[in-house]
C-alpha positions in Angstrom: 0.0 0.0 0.0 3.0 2.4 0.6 4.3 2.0 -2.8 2.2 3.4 -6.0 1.0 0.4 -8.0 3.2 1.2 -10.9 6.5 1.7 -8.6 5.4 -2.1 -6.9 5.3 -3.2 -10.5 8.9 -2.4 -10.9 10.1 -3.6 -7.5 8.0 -7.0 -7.1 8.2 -10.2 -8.7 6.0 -9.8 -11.8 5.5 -13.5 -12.7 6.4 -16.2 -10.5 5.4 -20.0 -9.9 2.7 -18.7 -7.4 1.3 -15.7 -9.7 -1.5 -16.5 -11.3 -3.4 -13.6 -13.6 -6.3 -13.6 -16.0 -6.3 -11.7 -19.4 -8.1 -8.1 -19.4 -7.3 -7.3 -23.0 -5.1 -8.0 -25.7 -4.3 -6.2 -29.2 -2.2 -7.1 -31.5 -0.6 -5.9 -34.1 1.4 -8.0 -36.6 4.7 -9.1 -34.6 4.1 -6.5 -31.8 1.2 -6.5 -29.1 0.2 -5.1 -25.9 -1.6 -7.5 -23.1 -3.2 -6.4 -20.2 -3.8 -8.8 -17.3 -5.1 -8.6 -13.8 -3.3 -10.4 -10.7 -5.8 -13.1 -9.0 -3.3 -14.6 -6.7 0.8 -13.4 -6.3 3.1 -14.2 -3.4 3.0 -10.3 -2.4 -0.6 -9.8 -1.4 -1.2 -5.9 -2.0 -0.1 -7.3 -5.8 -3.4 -9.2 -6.0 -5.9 -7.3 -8.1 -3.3 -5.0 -9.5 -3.6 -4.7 -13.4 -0.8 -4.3 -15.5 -0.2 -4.0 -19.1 2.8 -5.2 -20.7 4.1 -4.4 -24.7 5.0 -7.7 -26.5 7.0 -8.7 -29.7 7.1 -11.9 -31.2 10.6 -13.3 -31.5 11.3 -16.8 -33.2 7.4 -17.7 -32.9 7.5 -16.7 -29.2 5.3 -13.6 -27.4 8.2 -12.4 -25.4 8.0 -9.0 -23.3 9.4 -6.0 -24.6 11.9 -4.2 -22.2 13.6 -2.0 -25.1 11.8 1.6 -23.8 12.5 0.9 -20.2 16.0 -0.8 -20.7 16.9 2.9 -22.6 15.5 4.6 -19.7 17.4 2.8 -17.6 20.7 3.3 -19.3 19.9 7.0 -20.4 21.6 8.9 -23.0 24.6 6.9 -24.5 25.9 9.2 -26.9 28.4 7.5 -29.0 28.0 4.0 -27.7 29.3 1.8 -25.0 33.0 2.6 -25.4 32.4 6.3 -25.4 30.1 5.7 -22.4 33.0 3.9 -20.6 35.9 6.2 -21.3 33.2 9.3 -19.9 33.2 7.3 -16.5 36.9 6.7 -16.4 37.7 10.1 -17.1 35.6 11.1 -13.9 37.1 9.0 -11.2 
């Protein structure tokens, strides 16, 4: 309850052998898709109930979910790659 539902999302376990969920809605869209489900039993309690809706792409035949927006996030701007990134840091310690 302390946490915003869409902060719990990123700090709980979103799929686990004791989550169970039901489907809301789906849409797809050629090899991309978004799928919304709703929690109906998950090991953290306050998780139960919570809806979440998750972008997919198909990859070999498989519906696997898309991280690629929130990995960028993570990483934030990487102007000229990886090894630029790298020689920024070292140049600050």
């Amino acid at each position: 309850g302390a946490v915003a539902k869409e902060g719990r999302l990123r700090v709980l376990p979103v799929f686990s052998a004791k989550t169970e969920w039901e489907e809301v809605s789906r849409k797809v869209e050629g090899d991309r898709g978004t799928i919304r489900i709703r929690y109906t039993d998950h090991p953290v309690e306050n998780m139960i109930g919570v809806e979440a809706e998750y972008r997919m792409t198909r990859d070999g035949g498989l519906w696997k979910i898309d991280l690629e927006e929130e990995m960028r996030a993570a990483l934030g701007d990487r102007r000229g790659g990886a090894e630029e990134y790298i020689q920024r840091i070292k140049k600050g310690y």
